[in-house]
Structures are given as structure tokens and as C-alpha cells.
C-alpha positions as CSV (number, residue, x, y, z in Angstrom):
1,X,-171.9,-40.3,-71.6
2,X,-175.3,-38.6,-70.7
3,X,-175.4,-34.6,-71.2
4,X,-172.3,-32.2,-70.6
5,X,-171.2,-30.6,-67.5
6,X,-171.8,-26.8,-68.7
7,X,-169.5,-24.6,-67.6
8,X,-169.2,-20.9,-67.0
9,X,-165.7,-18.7,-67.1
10,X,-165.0,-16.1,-64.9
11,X,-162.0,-14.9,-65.7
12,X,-160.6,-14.5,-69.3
13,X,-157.2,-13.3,-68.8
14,X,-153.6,-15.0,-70.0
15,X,-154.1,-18.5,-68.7
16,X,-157.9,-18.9,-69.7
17,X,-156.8,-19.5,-73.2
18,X,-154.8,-22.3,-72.4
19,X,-158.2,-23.8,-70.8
20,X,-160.1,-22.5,-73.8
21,X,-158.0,-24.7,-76.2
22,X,-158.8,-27.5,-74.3
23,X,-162.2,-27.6,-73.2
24,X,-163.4,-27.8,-77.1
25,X,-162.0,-31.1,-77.4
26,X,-163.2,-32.9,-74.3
27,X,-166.5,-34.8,-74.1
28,X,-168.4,-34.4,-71.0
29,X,-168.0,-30.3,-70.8
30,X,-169.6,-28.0,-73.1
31,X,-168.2,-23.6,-72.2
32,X,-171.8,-21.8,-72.1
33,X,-170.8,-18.3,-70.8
34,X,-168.1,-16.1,-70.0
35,X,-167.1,-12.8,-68.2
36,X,-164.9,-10.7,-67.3
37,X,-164.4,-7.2,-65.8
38,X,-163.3,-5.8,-69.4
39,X,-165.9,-7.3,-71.4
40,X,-163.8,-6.7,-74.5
41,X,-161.9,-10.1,-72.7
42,X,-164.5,-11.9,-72.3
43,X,-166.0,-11.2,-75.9
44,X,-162.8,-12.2,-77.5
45,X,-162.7,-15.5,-75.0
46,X,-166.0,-16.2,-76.2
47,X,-165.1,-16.0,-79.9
48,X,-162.0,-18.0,-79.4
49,X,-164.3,-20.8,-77.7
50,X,-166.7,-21.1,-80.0
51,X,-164.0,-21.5,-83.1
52,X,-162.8,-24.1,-80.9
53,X,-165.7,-25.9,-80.5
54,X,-166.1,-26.1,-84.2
55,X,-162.4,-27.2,-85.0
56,X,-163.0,-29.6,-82.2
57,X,-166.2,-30.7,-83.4
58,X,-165.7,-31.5,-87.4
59,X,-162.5,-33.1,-85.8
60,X,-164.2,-35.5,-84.0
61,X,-167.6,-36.0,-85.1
62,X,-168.1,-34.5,-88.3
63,X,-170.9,-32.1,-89.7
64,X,-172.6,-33.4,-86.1
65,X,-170.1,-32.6,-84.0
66,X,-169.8,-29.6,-85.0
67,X,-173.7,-28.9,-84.7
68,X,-173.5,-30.3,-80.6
69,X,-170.4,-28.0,-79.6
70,X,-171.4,-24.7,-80.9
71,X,-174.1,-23.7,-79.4
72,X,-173.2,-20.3,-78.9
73,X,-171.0,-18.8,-75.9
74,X,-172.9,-16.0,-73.6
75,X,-170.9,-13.2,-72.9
76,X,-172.1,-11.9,-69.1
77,X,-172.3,-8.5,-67.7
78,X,-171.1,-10.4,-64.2
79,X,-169.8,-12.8,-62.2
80,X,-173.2,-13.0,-60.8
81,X,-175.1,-13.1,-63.6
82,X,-173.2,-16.1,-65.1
83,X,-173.5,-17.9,-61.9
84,X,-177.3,-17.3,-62.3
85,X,-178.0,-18.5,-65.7
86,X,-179.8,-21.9,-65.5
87,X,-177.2,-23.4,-68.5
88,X,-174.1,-23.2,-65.9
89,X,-173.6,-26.3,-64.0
90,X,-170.2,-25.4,-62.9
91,X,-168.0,-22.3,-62.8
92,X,-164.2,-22.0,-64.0
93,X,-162.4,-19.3,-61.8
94,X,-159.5,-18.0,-63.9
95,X,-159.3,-14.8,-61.2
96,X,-156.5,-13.3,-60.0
97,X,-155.3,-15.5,-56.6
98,X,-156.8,-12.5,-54.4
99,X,-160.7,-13.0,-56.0
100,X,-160.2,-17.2,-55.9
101,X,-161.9,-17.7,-52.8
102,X,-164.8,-14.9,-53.3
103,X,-165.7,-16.3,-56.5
104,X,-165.6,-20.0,-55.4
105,X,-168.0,-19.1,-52.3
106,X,-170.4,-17.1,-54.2
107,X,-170.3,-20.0,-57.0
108,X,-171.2,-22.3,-54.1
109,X,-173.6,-20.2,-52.8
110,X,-175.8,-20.0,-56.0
111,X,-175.5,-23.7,-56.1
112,X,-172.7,-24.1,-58.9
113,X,-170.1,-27.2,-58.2
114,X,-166.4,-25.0,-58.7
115,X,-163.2,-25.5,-60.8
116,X,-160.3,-23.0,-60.4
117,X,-156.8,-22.2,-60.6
118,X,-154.4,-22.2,-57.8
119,X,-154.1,-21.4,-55.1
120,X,-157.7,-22.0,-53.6
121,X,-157.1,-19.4,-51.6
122,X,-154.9,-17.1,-49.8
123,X,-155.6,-18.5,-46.0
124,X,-156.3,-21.6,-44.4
125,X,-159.7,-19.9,-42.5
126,X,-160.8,-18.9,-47.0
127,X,-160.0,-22.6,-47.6
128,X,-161.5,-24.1,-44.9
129,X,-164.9,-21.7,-45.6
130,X,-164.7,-23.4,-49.4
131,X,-164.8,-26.9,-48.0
132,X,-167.5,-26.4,-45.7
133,X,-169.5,-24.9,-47.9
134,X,-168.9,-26.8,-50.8
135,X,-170.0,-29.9,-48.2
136,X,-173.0,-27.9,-46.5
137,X,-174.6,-27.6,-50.4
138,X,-173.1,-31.2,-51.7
139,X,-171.2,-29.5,-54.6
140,X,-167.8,-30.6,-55.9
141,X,-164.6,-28.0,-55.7
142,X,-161.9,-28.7,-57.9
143,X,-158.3,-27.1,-58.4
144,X,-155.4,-26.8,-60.1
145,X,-152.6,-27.8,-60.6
146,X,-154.1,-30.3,-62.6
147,X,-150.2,-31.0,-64.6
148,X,-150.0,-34.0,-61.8
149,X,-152.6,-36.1,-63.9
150,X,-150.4,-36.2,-67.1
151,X,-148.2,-39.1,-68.0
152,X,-145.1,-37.4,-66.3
153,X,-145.8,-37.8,-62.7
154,X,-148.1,-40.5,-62.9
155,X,-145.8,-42.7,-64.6
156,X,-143.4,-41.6,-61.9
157,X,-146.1,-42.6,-59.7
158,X,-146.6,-45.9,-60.9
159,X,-142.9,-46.7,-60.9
160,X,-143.1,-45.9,-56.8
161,X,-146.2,-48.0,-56.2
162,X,-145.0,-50.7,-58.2
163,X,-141.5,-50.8,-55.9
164,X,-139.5,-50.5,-58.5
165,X,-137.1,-48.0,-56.3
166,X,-137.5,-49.9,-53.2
167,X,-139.6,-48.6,-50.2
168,X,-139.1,-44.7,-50.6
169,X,-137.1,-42.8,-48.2
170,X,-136.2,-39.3,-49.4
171,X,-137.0,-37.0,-52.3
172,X,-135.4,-33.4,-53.5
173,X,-137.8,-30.9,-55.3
174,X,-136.0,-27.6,-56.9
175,X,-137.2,-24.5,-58.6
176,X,-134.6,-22.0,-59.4
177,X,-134.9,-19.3,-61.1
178,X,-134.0,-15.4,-61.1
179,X,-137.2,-14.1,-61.2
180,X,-140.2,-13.4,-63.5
181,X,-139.2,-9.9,-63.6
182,X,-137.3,-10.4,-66.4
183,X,-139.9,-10.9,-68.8
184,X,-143.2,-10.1,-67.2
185,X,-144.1,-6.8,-68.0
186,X,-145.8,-6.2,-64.6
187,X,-144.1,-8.6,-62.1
188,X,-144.7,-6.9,-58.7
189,X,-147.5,-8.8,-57.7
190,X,-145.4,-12.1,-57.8
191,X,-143.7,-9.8,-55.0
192,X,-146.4,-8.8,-53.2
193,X,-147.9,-10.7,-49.9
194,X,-149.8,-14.1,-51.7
195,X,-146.7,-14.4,-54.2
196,X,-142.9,-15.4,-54.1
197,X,-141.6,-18.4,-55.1
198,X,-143.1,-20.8,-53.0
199,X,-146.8,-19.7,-53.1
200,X,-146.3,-19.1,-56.7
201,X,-144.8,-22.5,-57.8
202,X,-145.0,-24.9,-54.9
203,X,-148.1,-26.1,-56.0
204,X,-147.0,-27.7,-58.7
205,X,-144.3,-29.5,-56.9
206,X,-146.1,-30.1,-53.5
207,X,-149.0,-31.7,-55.6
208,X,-147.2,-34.0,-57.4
209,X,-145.0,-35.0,-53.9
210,X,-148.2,-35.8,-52.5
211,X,-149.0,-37.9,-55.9
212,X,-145.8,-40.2,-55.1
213,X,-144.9,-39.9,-51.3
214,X,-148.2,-39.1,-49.5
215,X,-149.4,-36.1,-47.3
216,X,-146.5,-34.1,-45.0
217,X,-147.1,-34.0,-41.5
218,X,-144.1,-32.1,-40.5
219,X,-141.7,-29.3,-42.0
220,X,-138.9,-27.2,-40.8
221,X,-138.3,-24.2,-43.2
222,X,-135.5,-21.3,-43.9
223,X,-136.1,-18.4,-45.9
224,X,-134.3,-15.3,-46.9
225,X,-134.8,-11.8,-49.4
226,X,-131.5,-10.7,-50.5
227,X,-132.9,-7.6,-52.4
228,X,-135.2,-4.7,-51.0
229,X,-135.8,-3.5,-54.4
230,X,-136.0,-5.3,-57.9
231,X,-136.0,-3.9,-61.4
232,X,-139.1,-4.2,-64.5
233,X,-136.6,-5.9,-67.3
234,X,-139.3,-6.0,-70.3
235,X,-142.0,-4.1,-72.1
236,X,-143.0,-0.3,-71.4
237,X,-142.0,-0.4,-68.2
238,X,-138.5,-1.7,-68.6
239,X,-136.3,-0.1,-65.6
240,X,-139.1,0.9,-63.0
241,X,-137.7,-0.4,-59.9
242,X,-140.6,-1.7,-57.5
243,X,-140.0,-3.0,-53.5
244,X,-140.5,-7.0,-52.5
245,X,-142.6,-7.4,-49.8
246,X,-142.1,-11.4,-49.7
247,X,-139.2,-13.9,-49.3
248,X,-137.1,-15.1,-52.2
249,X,-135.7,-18.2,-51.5
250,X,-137.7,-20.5,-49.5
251,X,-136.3,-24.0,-48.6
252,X,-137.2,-26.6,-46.0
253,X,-137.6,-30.4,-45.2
254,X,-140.7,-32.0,-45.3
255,X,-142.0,-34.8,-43.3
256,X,-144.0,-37.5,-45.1
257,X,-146.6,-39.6,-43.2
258,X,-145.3,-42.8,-44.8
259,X,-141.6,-41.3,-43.2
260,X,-139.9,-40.1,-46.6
261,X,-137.9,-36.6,-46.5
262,X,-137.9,-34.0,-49.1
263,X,-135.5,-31.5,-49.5
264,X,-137.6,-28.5,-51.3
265,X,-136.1,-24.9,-52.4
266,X,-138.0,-22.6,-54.4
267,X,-136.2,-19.3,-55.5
268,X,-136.3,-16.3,-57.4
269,X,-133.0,-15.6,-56.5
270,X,-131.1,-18.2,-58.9
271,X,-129.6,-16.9,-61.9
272,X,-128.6,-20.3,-63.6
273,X,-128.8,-23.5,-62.2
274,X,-128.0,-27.5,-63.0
275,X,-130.6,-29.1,-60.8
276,X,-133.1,-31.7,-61.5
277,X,-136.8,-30.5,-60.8
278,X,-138.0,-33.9,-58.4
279,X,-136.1,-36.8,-57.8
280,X,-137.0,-39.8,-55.5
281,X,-135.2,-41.8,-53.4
282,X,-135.5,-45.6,-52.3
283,X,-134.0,-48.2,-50.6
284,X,-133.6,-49.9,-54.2
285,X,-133.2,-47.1,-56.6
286,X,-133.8,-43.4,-57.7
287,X,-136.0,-42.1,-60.0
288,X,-135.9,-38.9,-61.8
289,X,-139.1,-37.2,-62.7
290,X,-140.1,-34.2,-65.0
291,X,-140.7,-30.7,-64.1
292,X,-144.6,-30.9,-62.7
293,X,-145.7,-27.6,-64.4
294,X,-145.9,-29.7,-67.5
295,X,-147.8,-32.4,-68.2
296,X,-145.1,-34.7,-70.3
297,X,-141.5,-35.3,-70.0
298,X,-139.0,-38.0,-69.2
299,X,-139.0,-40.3,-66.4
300,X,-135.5,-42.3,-65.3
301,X,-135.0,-45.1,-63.3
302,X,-131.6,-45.6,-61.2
303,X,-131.2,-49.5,-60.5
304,X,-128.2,-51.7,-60.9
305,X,-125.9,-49.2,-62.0
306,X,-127.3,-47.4,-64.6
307,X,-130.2,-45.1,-65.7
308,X,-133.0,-46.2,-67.8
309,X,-135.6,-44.4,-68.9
310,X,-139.4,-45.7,-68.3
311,X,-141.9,-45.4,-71.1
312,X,-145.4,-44.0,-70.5
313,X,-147.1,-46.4,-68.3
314,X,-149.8,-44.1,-66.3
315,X,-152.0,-41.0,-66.6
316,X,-154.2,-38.6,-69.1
317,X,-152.2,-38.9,-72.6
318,X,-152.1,-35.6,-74.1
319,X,-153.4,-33.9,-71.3
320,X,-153.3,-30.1,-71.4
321,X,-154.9,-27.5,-68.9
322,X,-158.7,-28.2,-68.2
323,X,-158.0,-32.1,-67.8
324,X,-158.7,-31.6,-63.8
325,X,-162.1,-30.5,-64.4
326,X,-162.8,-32.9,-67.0
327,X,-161.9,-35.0,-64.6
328,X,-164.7,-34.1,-61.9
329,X,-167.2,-34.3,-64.7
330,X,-166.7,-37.7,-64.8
331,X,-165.8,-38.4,-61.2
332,X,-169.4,-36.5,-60.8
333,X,-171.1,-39.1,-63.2
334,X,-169.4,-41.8,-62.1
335,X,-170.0,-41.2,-58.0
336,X,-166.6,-40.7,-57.3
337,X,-164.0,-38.7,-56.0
338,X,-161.6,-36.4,-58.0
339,X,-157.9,-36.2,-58.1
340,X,-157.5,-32.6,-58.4
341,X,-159.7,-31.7,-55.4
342,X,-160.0,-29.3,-53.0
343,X,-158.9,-31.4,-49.7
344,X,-155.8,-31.8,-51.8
345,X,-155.1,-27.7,-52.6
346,X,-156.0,-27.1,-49.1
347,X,-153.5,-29.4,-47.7
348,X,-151.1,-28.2,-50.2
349,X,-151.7,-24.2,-49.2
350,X,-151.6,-25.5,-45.2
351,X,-148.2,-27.0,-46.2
352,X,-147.0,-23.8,-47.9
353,X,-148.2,-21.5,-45.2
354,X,-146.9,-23.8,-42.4
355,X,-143.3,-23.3,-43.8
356,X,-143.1,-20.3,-44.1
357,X,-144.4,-20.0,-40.5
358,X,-142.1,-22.0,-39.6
359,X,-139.2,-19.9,-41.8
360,X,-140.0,-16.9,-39.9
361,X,-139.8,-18.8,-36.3
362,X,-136.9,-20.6,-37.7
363,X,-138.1,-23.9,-36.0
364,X,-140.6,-26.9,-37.1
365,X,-144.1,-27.2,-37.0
366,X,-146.7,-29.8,-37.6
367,X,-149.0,-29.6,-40.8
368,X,-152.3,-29.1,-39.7
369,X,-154.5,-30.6,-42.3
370,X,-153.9,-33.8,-44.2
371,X,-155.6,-35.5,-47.5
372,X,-155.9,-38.9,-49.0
373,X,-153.8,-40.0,-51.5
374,X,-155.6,-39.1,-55.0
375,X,-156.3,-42.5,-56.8
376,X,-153.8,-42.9,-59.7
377,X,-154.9,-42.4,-63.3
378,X,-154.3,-45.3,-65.6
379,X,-152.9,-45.2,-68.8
380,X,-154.7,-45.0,-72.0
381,X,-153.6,-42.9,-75.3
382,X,-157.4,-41.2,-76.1
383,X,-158.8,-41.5,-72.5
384,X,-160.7,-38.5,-73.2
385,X,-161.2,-38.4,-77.0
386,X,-164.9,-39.5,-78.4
387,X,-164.6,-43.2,-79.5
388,X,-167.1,-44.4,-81.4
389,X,-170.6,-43.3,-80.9
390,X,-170.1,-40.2,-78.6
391,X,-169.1,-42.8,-75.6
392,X,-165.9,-41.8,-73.0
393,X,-163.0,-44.7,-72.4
394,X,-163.7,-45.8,-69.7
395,X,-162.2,-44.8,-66.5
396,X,-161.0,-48.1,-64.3
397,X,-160.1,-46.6,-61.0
């Protein structure tokens, strides 16, 4: 397997635990630092890794295993001082979406390859700055979502490849809800210029259209804020009213290059709803796939009459968050590309952007960027679990 990717964390907030949990237990990365701008956060983070990293290891290897994953976890004063210490290869940027694309540059800059959460950024001209400079210094750039790779969608994905609903013609993707407001304890900035529904959750779903259907090229859009003014439901601030200073309810068509439809709404203005999360449309069939901010989760199949559901038959079993930058370690080892890549978040941000554009001119535009098609990920049950002697499964794409 040669020696680990060694990665760096900026950013120990909420989600980095999730990452935290999962990095222990995959070869090919080894968490070497951390920071944070309240170091208390970062200490903790790095206490919680390193317990993780010995779990992980007497899980896997024994009394050795545990010796090569806990090597200690450096708690820096910076951002810039993690990026400088020679035992980072890589940096994960848990930021807040505003700091994504001021951390991945200056990662860049010091010559780290990137990994971060989405968005990549907050414009087109911060995402196109990441890709040139990422190419410029012959680094890798990674992002999230990286749910797509799990055996939900991809096992969609396999089902559309292999024909099995005909030649694909039109897709729905819905996210309904009422609002985070509810119960996050400070929920304005999902209100705030950079949030509302679509920019907050349409990377999930655009990611994993783009998975089964292909790039858009074209989108006409319609969006809408009902209220000027919404209210704190939970913690210590329960009842503060704040203002919205994005649209609510977002929906559109979408253009495919291969010449499939979707029909996409994503709301915060939804107090209950019955509809499915994706469902795809052929000439032959339908097929119902999960929500795409998990990882698992049914997948149906319409033919002949009846539904059927399709057993796992594609993608990272057991995959959790962190399994996109696993998956440029290897992609890096191996001289290839990686699924959840930067040409892929920037199309998916142009896409977002361009709707809303075209939402506010009520008309429809033309998506200015494209991507390829990631490769699909086959199927295996421990594709990133040790197997024998320290050794990977093998990747055969």
C-alpha cells in the first residue's frame, strides 16, 4: 500500500467528528495535525482521533496496528502553521463555506493536495482560482459530497448503465422541508447570502444526478421567499426572530447532455411532505433511489408492473464521511482520477448559481462549465478494510 497520505484538519467543528470516526479506520490516511480558531476544539479533536486510531488499530491489526496509527495528533496554533509542517501531505477543510476557498488556495499555495467540504466555494471566479491553481502546482482538490460513492446511488447507477430502465429520459429530485430553524440553535446563516435550500442541499442531489444522468447543460429556474422574518425554535435562543436574506423554495428543470429532464425543488418552506428524494425515468422502467445525504438505503426497480427492490450491486460498502478522500489517496497512488473531484463541485456550484440566475431573470440559461462522468465504484463489502498483510482490495476501475 506504500506509506499514508497524512493529513492535516482545519476545522474541528460539528461535522469534523463524523470525519474523525472514519479516518481511524481507513488504510492509506494517517490524521497528523489539527487546528482550529478555539484551540480547546481542536485539542479535543485531536484526543478524539487518536482514541480512534487505537480502537481502529487493535481492531484491525492487533498490538501492531495499534503501534502504526497512534502516532500522536499535533494540535496547531494555525491554519498556516499546519499547512507548513513537513508530516501534512494533504489538508481537510472542515471551515465554515465562507473560509472554503481561502483555505483551499493557501493549502495549494504551500504545496498541500486539498480535501474539503461543500461547497468549494461561494463563486464560480473562487472556484475557477482552486482549479487553476491546484493544476499550476499539480496537486489534487477533492470535495464533498462524497455520500454519492456509497452503495445507494451507485447501485442506482449501475442499474442505469446496465439498461435495466431503458434509455433514461426524465428524473425528479425533492428536498422538502420547513427549515433548520427548528432545531438549530443558530440557523441564520442557512439564511444568509451562500445558504437556502439549494446551496445548502443541492449538492447532495446535483452530485448524485450527475452520478446517473451526466452533466446539465441547460436549466430554467423559479424561486420564491414567502417569509421576511423567521423565528429560533430551539436552545437559548428559542423565539429570537432573525430576517432571510435568501430564497426558500427553489425549483427548476434541468437539461442533461445525454437529453434527460429533471424536475428539482428544494425548500425550506415544506412543512410535511410524501415525496420520494430522486427517482429516474426510462423508456423501460423507473427506478427509485435513496436520499443522497446518506450513504445506504433502498433502491427499487419499476418494470413489468411491479416494484422490486435491487440488492447492493455497486459502491464503497460501509462508507461513512471521509471515503472521498480516501478515495484520492488511492486515485493519487494509483495515477488516476478521483470521483469526488473538484471539476465535479465546480460544475455542481455553476449549476446551482446558474438557476438561481436564471430564478431571478425568470428565463433559462446555459450551464457554463461541464465535467466528466466520475467512473463508477464497483462493489466489494471491505474495499477499504486492511486484508491480510496491511494490503488495500483492490480498486478495478
Amino acid at each position: 500500500m506504500g506509506e499514508p497520505l497524512r493529513i492535516g484538519l482545519v476545522g474541528a467543528g460539528k461535522i469534523s467528528r463524523a470525519y474523525l470516526d472514519t479516518l481511524a479506520r481507513l488504510p492509506g490516511l494517517r490524521l497528523t495535525a489539527v487546528t482550529d480558531l478555539n484551540r480547546a476544539r481542536a485539542e479535543a479533536a485531536a484526543i478524539t482521533a487518536e482514541a480512534a486510531a487505537k480502537t481502529a488499530g487493535a481492531a484491525t491489526m492487533g498490538a501492531e496496528g495499534v503501534a502504526k496509527n497512534t502516532g500522536g495528533v499535533a494540535v496547531a496554533a494555525s491554519a498556516d502553521e499546519l499547512m507548513a509542517r513537513e508530516d501534512v501531505d494533504a489538508v481537510l477543510n472542515l471551515t465554515i463555506p465562507a473560509a472554503h476557498a481561502e483555505v483551499a488556495l493557501a493549502a495549494l499555495a504551500a504545496g498541500r493536495h486539498v480535501y474539503g467540504e461543500k461547497p468549494l466555494s461561494g463563486t464560480r471566479e473562487e472556484a475557477d482560482a482552486i482549479l487553476n491553481a491546484a493544476e499550476l502546482a499539480g496537486l489534487r482538490v477533492g470535495c464533498a459530497p462524497d455520500t454519492v460513492l456509497g452503495p445507494g446511488t451507485q447501485t442506482a447507477r449501475r442499474a442505469v448503465d446496465d439498461g435495466l430502465i431503458g434509455i433514461p429520459v426524465a428524473a425528479t429530485a425533492f428536498m422538502a422541508t420547513a427549515g433548520p430553524e427548528a432545531w438549530h440553535p443558530d440557523p441564520e446563516f442557512y439564511y444568509r447570502p451562500g445558504g437556502g435550500p439549494l446551496l445548502d442541499m443541492g449538492p447532495y442531489y446535483l452530485s448524485a444526478l450527475v452520478h446517473l444522468l451526466g452533466p446539465v447543460v441547460r436549466v430554467t429556474g423559479a424561486a420564491s421567499r414567502p417569509r421576511a422574518r423567521r423565528s429560533i425554535g430551539s436552545g437559548p435562543r428559542a423565539g429570537e426572530r432573525f430576517a432571510v436574506e435568501v430564497d426558500t423554495h427553489v425549483t427548476g428543470v434541468l437539461e442533461h447532455r445525454g437529453g434527460a429532464l429533471t424536475t428539482l425543488l428544494m425548500s425550506f418552506d415544506v412543512h410535511a411532505a410524501r415525496l420520494p428524494r430522486i427517482e429516474v425515468h426510462g423508456s423501460e422502467g423507473t427506478l427509485s433511489v435513496p436520499d443522497p445525504n446518506t450513504f445506504d438505503g433502498p433502491v427499487e426497480l419499476w418494470r413489468d408492473g411491479a416494484w422490486e427492490p435491487l440488492a447492493p450491486s455497486a459502491g464503497y460498502a460501509g462508507s461513512a464521511r471521509g471515503y472521498g478522500l480516501a478515495d484520492m489517496a488511492r486515485a493519487l497512488r494509483a495515477g488516476r482520477p478521483h470521483r469526488a473531484s473538484a471539476e465535479l463541485a465546480r460544475h455542481v456550484l455553476d449549476v446551482m448559481l446558474t438557476l438561481l440566475d436564471a430564478a431571478r431573470e425568470r428565463t433559462s440559461l446555459p450551464v457554463g462549465t461541464t465535467c466528466s462522468r466520475p467512473e463508477p465504484v464497483p462493489f466489494a463489502n471491505e474495499l477499504f478494510t486492511l486484508a491480510g498483510h496491511g494490503q488495500e482490495v483492490s480498486d478495478t476501475s
